[in-house]
C-alpha positions in Angstrom: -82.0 18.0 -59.6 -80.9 14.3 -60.3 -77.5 14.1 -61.2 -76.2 11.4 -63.3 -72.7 9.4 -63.5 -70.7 10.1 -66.1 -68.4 7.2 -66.8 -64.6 7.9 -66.7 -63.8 7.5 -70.6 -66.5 9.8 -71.1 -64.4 12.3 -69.5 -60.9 11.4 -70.5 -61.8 11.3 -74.2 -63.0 15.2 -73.6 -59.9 16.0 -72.4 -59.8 15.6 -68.6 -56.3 15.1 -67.1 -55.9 12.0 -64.4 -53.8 12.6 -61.3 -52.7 10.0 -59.1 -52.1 11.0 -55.2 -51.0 8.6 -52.4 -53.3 8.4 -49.7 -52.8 5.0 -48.0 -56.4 5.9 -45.5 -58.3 6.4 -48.6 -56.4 3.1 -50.2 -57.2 1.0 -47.1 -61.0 2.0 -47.1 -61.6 1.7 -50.9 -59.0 -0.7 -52.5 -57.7 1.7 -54.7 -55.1 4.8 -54.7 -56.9 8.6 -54.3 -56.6 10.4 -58.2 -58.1 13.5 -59.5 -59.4 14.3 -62.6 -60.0 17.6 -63.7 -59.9 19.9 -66.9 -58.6 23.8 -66.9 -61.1 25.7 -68.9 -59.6 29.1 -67.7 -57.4 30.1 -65.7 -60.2 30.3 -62.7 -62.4 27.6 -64.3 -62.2 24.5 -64.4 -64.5 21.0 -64.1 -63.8 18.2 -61.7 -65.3 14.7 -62.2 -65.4 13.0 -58.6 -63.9 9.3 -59.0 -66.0 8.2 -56.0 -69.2 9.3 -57.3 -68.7 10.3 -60.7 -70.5 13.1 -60.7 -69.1 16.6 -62.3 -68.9 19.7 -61.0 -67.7 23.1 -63.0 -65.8 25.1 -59.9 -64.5 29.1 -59.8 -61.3 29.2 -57.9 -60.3 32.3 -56.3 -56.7 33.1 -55.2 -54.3 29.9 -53.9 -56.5 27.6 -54.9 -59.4 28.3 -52.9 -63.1 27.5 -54.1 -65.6 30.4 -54.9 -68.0 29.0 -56.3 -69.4 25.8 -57.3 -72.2 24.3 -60.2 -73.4 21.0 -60.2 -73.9 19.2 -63.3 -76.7 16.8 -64.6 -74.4 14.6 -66.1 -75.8 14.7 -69.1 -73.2 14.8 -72.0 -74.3 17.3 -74.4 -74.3 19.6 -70.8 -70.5 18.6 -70.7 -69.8 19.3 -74.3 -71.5 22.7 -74.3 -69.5 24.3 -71.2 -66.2 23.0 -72.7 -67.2 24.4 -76.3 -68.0 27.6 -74.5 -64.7 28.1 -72.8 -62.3 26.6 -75.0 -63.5 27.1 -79.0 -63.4 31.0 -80.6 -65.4 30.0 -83.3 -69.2 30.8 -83.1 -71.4 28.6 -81.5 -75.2 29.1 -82.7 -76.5 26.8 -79.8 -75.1 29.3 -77.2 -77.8 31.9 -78.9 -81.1 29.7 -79.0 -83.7 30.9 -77.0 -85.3 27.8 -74.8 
């Protein structure tokens, strides 16, 4: 699969959270601090947009953090949208139903 990048308003106008870390190794190679950005769909879900490659990634975390299990995204936008209508809206959602 070819993923693509997703540019970082694309995620931050869905919701994603930044947060900035200090890392002055990563600053010294790259010209600019470490920072995460990530939105909680659940409270073991959750999707992670890398801000070296900008590619996403929905992740299961098990107990203290630890990673369970990972899915790699296309990048593609209406992906995105559909896993964060999934896990976050109650109503309905007819295009979780059609058949491919």
């Amino acid at each position: 699969m070819k993923r693509k990048k997703v540019n970082y308003n694309d995620v931050i106008i869905r919701g994603f959270k930044r947060k900035d870390l200090s890392d002055n190794v990563f600053f010294n190679q790259n010209g600019y601090g470490w920072f995460l950005v990530t939105k909680k769909l659940s409270k073991k879900i959750s999707l992670d947009w890398d801000c070296e490659t900008h590619f996403l990634t929905l992740i299961r975390e098990g107990k203290q953090g630890t990673i369970h299990g990972r899915i790699y995204l296309t990048g593609e936008l209406e992906e995105l949208d559909k896993i964060i209508r999934f896990f976050t809206e109650d109503t309905p959602d007819t295009l979780f139903d059609e058949k491919d």
